[in-house]
C-alpha positions in Angstrom: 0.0 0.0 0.0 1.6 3.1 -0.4 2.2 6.3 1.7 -0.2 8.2 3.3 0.1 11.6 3.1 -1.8 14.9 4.3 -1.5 18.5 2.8 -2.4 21.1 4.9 -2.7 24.6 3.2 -5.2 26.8 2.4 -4.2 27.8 -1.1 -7.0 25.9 -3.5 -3.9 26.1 -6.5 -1.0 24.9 -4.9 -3.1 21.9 -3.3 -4.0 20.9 -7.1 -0.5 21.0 -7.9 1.1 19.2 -4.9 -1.7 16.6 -5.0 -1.7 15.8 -8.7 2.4 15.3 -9.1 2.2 13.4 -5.2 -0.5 11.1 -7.1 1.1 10.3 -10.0 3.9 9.0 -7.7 1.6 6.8 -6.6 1.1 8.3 -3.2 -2.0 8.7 -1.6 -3.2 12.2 -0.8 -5.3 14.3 1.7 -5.8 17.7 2.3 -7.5 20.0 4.5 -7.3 23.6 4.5 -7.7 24.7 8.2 -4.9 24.1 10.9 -7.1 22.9 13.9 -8.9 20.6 10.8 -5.9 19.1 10.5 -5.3 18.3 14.3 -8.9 16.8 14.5 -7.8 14.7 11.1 -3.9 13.7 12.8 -5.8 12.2 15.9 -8.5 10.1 14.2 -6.1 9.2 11.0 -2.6 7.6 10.6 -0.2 9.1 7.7 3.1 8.6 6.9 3.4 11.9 6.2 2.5 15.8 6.6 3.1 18.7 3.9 2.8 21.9 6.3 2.0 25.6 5.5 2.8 27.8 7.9 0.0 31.0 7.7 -3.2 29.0 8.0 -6.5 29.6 8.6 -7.4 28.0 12.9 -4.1 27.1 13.8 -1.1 28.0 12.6 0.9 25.3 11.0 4.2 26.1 13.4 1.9 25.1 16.4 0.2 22.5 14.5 3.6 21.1 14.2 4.4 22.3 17.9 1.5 19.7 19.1 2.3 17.0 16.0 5.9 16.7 18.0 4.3 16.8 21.4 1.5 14.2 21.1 2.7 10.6 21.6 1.3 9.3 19.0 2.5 11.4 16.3 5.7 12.5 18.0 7.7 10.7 15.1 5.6 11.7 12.7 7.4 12.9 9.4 6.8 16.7 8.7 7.7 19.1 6.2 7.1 22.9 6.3 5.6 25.1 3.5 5.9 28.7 3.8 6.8 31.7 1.7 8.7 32.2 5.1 12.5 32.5 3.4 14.2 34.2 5.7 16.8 32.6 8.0 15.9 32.9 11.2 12.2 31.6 10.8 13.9 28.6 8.7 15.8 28.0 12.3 12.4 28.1 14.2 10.4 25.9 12.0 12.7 23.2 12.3 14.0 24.1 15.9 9.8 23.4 16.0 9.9 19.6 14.8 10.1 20.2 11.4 12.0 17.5 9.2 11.9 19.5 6.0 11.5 23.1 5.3 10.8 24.2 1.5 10.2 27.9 0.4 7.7 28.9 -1.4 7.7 28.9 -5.0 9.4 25.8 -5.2 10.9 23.4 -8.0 8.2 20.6 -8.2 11.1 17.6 -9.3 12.9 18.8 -6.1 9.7 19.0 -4.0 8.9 15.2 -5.1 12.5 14.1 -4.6 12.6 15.6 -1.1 9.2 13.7 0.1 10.3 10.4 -1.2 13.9 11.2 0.5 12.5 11.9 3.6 9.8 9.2 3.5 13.0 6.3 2.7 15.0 7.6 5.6 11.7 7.8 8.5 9.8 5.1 6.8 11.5 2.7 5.0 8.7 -0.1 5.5 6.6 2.5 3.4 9.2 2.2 0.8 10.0 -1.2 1.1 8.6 -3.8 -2.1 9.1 -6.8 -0.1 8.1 -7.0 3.6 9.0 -9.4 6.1 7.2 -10.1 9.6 8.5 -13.4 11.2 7.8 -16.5 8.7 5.2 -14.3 6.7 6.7 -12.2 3.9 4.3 -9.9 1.5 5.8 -8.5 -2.1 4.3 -5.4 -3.4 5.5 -5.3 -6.7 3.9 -8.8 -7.2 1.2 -9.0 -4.8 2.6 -12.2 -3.4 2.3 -13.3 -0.1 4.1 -16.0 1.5 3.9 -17.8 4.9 6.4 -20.8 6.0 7.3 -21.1 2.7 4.0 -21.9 1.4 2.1 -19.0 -1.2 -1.2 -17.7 0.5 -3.7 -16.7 -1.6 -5.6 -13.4 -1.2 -8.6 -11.3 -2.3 -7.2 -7.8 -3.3 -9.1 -6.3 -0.3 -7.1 -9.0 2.2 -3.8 -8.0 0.5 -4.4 -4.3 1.1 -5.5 -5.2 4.5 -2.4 -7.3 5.5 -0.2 -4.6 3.9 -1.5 -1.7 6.1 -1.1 -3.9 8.9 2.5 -5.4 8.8 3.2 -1.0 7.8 3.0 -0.6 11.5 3.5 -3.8 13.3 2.1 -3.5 16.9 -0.4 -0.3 16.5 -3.3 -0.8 17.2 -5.9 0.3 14.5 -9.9 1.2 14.9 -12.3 -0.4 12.1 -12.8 3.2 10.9 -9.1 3.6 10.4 -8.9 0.7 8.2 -11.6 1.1 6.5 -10.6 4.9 5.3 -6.8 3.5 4.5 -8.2 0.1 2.8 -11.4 1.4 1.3 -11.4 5.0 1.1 -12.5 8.0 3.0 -15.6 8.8 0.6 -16.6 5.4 -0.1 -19.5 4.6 2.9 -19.0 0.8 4.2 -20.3 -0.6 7.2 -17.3 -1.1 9.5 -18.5 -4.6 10.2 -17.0 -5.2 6.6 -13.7 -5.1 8.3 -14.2 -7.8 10.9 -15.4 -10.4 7.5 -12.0 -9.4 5.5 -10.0 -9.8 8.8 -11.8 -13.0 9.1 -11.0 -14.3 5.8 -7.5 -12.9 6.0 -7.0 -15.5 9.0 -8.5 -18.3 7.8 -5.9 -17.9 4.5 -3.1 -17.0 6.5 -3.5 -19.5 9.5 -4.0 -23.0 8.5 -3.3 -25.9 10.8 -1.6 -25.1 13.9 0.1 -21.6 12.3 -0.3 -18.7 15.1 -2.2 -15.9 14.0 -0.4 -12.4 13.6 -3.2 -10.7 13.5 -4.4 -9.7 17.0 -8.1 -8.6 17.9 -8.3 -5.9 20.8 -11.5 -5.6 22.1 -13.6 -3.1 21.6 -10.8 -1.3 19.8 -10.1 -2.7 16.4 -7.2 -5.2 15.4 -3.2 -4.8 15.2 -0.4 -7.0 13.0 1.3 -8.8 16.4 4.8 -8.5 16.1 5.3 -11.7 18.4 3.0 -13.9 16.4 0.6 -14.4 19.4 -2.9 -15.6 19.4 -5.5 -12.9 19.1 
């Protein structure tokens, strides 16, 4: 599955240029205009990463990224600032802030795009990865194949996708509605008891015999990728 990422700017132009060349990567994109948006977005959503401006309409995007960097949860998240802000000493105090990246406005698009996937390699690497590798299960992007003990397991499209966002973030524990929105899509309207059948059916493929299932159920929460292979 590929990155996540969220813009957060309020100029209408520059979010239909960021999001068109970010999509033809191959990255999936967000955006939201308002800062205190984006903080109700960041704590119901997971990303990989966030594309910053700094004047925004709620709250501005240096403490958006002030309470990004001070909230557990996103505390590593990976953030880069842009601003028509060129001067020297508020470059120092956006990334004194938490920022990873700080990019002036007007900008060269190639280097723009070459400085998110650089920064997504180096904070995210399993976002980057083709192969990935949890224990005896291993999952290839590049040829949707997915392999347990050395046997091929054979999955819907939906249970790939599923099993990809999970092994992403081994250990995290995810809500239905937050694998739904990564899996499905934000405007597509599914029951979230759809998730509990594909998780279902993503077990019975991956666990047959005495295999011990990755996936682990947290009640009343939602479901995480185990990273000690435990029952759920």
């Amino acid at each position: 599955m590929s990155a996540r990422l969220l813009i957060v700017e309020d100029e209408e132009a520059l979010i239909l240029l960021i999001r068109y060349n970010l999509e033809a990567e191959g990255y999936q994109v967000e955006a939201v205009e308002r800062g205190d948006e984006a903080e109700l977005r960041l704590a119901e959503e997971t990303y990989d990463l966030v594309l910053l401006d700094w004047m925004l309409p709620g709250t501005s995007g240096i403490e958006l990224c002030r309470r990004i960097r001070a909230r557990r949860e996103t505390a590593s998240l990976p953030v880069i600032m842009l601003t028509a802000r060129g001067e020297e000493a508020e470059r120092v105090r956006g990334l004194a802030t938490g920022a990873d990246d700080y990019i002036v406005k007007p900008f060269s698009v190639p280097e723009f795009v070459a400085r998110v996937k650089a920064l997504l390699r180096r904070s995210r690497p399993e976002v980057a990865a083709s192969v990935l590798i949890a224990g005896d299960l291993e999952l290839d992007r590049d040829s949707h194949r997915v392999r347990r003990a050395g046997r091929d397991v054979h999955l819907g499209p939906l249970e790939f996708r599923l099993l990809e966002f999970l092994m992403q973030a081994p250990g995290r524990v995810h809500t239905r509605e937050q694998l739904l929105n990564a899996v499905w899509g934000r405007d597509v309207y599914i029951d979230e008891r759809t998730v509990d059948v594909h998780v279902g059916r993503l077990r019975k493929a991956l666990n047959p015999g005495r295999l011990s299932d990755p996936i682990r159920t947290v009640r009343g929460a939602g479901y995480a990728f185990s990273e000690t292979f435990g029952t759920g």
